[in-house]
C-alpha positions as CSV (number, residue, x, y, z in Angstrom):
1,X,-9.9,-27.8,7.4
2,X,-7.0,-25.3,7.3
3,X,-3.7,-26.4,8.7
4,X,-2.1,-25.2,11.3
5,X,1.8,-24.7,12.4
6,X,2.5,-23.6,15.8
7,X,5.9,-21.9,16.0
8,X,7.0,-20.6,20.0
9,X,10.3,-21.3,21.6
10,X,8.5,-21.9,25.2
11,X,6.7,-25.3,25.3
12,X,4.1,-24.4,27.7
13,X,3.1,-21.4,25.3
14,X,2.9,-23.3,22.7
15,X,0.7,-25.8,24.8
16,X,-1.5,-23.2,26.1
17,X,-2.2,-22.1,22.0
18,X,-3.3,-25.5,22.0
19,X,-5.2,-26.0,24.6
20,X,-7.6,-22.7,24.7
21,X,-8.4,-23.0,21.2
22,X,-11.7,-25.5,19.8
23,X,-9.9,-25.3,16.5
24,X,-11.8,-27.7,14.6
25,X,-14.9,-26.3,15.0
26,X,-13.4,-22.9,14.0
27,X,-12.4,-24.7,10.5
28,X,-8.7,-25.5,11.7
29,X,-6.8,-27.9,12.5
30,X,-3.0,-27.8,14.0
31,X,-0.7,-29.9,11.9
32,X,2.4,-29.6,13.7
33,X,4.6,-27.4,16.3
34,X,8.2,-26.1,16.0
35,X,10.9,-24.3,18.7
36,X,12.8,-22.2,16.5
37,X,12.5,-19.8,13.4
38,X,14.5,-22.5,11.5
39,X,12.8,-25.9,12.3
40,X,9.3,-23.8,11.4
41,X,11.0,-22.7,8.3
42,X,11.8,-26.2,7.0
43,X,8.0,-27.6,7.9
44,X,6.4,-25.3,6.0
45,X,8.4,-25.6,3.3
46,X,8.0,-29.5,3.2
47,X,3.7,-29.1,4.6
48,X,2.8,-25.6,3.5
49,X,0.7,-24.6,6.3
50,X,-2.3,-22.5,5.6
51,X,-1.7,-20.5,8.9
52,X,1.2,-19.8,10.8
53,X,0.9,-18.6,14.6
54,X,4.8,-17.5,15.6
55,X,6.5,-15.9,18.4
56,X,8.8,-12.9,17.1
57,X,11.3,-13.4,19.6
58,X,12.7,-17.4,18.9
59,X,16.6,-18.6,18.7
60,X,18.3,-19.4,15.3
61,X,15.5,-17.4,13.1
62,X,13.0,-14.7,14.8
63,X,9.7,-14.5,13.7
64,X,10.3,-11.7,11.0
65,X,13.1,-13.6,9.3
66,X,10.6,-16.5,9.2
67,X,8.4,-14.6,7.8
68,X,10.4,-12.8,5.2
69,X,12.0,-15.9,4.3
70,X,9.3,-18.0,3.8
71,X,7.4,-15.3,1.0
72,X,11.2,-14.8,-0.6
73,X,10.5,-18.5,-1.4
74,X,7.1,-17.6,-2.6
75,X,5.2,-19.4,0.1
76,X,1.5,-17.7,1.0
77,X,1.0,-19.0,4.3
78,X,-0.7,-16.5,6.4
79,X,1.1,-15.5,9.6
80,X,-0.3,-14.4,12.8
81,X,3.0,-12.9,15.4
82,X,2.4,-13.4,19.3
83,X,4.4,-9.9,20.1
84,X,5.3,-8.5,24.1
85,X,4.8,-5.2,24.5
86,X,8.7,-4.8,23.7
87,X,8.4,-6.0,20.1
88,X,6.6,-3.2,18.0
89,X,9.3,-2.4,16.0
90,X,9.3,-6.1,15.4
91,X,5.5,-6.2,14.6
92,X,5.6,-3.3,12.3
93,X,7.7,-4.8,9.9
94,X,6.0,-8.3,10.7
95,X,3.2,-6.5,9.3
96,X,5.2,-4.8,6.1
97,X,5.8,-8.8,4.8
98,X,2.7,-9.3,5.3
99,X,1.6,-10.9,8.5
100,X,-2.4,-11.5,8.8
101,X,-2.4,-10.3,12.1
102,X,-0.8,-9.8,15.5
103,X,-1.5,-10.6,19.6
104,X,0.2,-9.5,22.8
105,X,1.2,-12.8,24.4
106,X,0.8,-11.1,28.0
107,X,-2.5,-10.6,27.0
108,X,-4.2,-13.1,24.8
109,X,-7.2,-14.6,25.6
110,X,-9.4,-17.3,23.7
111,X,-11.4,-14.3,22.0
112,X,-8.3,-12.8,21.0
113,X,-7.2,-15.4,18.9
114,X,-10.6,-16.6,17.9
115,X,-10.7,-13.1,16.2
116,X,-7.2,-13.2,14.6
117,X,-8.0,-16.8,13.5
118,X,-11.6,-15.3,12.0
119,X,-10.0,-12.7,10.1
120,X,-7.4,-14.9,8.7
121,X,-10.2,-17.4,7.4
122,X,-11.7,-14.6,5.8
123,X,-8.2,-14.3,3.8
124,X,-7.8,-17.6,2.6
125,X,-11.4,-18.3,1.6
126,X,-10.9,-14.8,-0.8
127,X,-7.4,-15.9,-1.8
128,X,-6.3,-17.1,-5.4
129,X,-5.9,-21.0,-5.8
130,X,-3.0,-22.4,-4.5
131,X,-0.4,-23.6,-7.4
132,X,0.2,-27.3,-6.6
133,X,2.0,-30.1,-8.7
134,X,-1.6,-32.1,-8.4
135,X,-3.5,-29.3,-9.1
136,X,-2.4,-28.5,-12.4
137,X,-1.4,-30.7,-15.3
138,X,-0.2,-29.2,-18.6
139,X,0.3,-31.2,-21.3
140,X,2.4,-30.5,-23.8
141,X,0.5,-28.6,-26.0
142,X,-0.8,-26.5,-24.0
143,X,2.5,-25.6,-22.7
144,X,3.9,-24.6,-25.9
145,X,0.6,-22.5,-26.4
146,X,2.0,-20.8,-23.0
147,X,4.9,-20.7,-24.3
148,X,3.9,-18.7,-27.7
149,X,1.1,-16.4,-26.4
150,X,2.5,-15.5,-22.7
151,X,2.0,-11.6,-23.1
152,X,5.3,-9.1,-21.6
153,X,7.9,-11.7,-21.4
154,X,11.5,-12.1,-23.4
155,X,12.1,-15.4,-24.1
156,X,16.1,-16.4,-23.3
157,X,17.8,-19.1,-25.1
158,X,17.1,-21.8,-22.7
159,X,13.6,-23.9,-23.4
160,X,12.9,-24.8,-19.6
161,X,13.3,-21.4,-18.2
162,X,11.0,-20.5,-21.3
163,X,8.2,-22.7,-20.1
164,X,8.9,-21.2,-16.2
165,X,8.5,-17.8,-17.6
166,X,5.4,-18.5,-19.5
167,X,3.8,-20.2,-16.8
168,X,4.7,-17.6,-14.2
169,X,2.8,-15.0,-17.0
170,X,0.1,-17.4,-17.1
171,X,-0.7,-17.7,-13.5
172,X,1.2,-15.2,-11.6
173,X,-1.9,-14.3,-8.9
174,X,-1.6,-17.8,-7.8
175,X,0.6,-19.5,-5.1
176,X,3.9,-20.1,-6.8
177,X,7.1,-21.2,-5.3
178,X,10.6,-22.2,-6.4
179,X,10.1,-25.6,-5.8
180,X,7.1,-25.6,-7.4
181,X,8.5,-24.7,-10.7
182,X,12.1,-26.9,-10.5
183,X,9.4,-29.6,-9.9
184,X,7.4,-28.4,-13.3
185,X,10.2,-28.0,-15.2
186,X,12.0,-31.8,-13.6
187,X,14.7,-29.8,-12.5
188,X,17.2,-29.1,-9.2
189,X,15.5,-26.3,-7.3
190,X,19.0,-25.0,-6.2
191,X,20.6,-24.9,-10.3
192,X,16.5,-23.8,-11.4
193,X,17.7,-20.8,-8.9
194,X,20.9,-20.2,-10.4
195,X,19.8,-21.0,-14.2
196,X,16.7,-18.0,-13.7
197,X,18.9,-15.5,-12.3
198,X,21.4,-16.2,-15.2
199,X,19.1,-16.2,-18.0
200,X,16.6,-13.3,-16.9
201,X,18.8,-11.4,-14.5
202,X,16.0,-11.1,-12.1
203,X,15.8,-13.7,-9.0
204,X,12.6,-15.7,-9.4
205,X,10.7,-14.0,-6.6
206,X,11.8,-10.4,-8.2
207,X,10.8,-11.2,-11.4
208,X,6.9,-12.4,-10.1
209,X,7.1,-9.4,-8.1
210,X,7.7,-7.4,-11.1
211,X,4.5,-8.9,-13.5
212,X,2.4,-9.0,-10.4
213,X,3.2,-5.1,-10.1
214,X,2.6,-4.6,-13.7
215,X,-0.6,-5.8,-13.8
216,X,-1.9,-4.0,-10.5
217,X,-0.9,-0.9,-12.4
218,X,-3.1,-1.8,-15.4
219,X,-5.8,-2.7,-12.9
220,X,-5.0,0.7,-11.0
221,X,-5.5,2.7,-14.4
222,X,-8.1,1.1,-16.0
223,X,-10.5,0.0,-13.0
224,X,-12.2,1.4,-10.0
225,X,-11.6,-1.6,-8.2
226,X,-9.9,-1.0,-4.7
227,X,-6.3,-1.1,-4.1
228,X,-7.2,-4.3,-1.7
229,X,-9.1,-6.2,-4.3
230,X,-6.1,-5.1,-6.7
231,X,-3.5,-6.8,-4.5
232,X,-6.1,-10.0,-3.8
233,X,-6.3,-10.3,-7.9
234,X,-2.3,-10.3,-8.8
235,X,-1.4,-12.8,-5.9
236,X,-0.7,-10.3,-2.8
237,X,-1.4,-12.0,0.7
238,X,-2.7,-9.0,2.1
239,X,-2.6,-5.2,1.7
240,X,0.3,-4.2,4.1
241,X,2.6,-6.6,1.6
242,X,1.3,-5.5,-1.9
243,X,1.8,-1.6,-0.7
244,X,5.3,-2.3,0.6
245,X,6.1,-4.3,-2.9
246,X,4.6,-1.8,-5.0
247,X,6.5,1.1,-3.2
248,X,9.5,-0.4,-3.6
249,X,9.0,-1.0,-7.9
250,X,7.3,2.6,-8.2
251,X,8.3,4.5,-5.0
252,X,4.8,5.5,-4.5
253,X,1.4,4.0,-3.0
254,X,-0.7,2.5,-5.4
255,X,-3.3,5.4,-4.1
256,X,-0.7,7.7,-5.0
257,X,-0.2,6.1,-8.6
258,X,-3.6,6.0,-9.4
259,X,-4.4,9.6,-8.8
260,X,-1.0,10.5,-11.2
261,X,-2.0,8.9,-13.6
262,X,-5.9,9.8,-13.5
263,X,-4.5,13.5,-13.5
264,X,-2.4,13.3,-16.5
C-alpha cells in the first residue's frame, strides 16, 4: 500500500477527502492528517509519506512552502495541491517544485481525485528505489571502494564527508535526504549540515542537484532517451521539477541543451 498524509486547515475538508475516497482498493492507504503547513512538515519528515494531498492556502506554512521545504530536505514524496480558483499563481509554482498534480476544491469530485491519485501511482511505481537506513547496508569495504572509485568528486580533508560524497556519487537518482546521510555517517544532522557546506561549499541539496544535472546532460548528449525518462533516471520527481533545476544550473531547457549541443 502507499501512504498517505492528508494536509487541510478545515476539518470537515479533510474529512470529506476521507470519506469519498475507497483508498485501499486504489493501492492507498491514509497514514495520518495535519492542520497546518508546519505540523505536515514535521510528519513527513519523521513517516515519509508516499503521497501528499495539501491545501495551498494553510496557517503557519502554505502548501508551496511545504512543498519546497520538504524537497530542500531531499524528501520525494509526491504532492497533490487542492487549489480555489484564486490560487493559480500558487499552483504554478506548486507545480515548478514539483507537485504530481492539482484539484479545484470547489469542484472535486471522487473521479477527480481517483485520477490525480491514478497518475500519481503511475509515478511512484516508475520511480528510483527509495534510499533507506534498512535498505542498504555497506560494509566497510565496500565503502572505501566508494570512496576510491566515486567518479567527478573532490575529496576534502574530512573522512565522513568523504564517505557522504561518495555515496551521494554512488546513488544519486535515489531518494536521499539529510537525515539519511547524518544517520550513515553516525552523525548530528544539524553539524552534518554545517560540516558539508564547510567542506564542499555547496549545501547538501545543491550539491545532489548539481551531479544529478551532470549526468542528465551526459544522458542528453549521448542518448535519445526523452527528457522525462532523463529526469526519472537521475532522481527527478517529475518533469516540471527536473526542467526548473536544470534551468536554473544551465539557464536553458534540457530540449534546448540537447539541440546545442547536437548542432555543434
Amino acid at each position: 500500500m502507499w501512504t498517505v498524509l492528508l494536509v487541510e486547515d478545515e476539518v470537515f475538508v479533510r474529512e470529506s477527502v476521507q470519506r469519498i475516497m475507497d483508498w485501499e482498493a486504489m493501492g492507498f492507504t491514509v497514514i495520518g492528517e495535519a492542520g497546518d503547513g508546519q505540523e505536515a512538515f514535521e510528519f513527513i519528515c519523521a513517516h515519509r509519506p508516499d503521497v501528499v494531498i495539501s491545501d495551498i492556502i494553510m496557517p503557519k506554512m502554505n502548501g508551496v512552502e511545504l512543498l519546497q521545504k520538504v524537497r530542500e530536505t531531499g524528501i520525494s514524496s509526491r504532492f497533490v495541491m487542492l487549489s480555489c480558483m484564486s490560487d493559480f499563481e500558487y499552483v504554478r509554482q506548486a507545480m515548478e517544485y514539483g507537485a504530481s498534480n492539482y484539484i479545484l476544491k470547489l469542484s472535486m469530485k471522487v473521479q477527480s481525485l481517483k485520477d490525480a491519485l491514478e497518475k500519481v501511482k503511475k509515478e511512484l511505481e516508475l520511480a528510483p528505489r527509495t534510499a533507506s537506513v534498512q535498505a542498504h547496508t555497506v560494509t566497510e569495504g565496500a565503502a572505501a571502494a566508494m570512496e576510491q572509485k566515486a567518479p567527478g568528486y573532490e575529496p576534502t580533508d574530512h573522512p565522513e564527508i568523504n564517505k557522504i560524497l561518495a555515496y551521494l556519487h554512488e546513488h544519486y537518482q535515489e531518494e536521499i535526504s539529510l537525515s539519511f546521510l547524518a544517520q550513515y555517517v553516525a552523525m548530528d544532522v544539524k553539524y552534518i549540515s554545517q560540516l558539508f557546506k564547510k567542506k564542499t561549499g555547496d549545501t547538501f541539496v545543491h550539491y545532489l542537484h548539481r551531479i544529478r544535472i551532470e549526468r542528465a546532460c551526459e544522458l542528453l548528449i549521448q542518448t535519445n532517451t526523452s527528457v522525462s525518462e532523463i529526469g526519472e533516471k537521475v532522481g527527478f520527481v517529475n518533469d516540471n521539477y527536473f526542467i526548473k533545476i536544470f534551468k536554473r544550473f544551465c539557464h536553458m531547457t534540457p530540449q534546448h541543451y540537447r539541440k546545442l549541443q547536437r548542432d555543434a
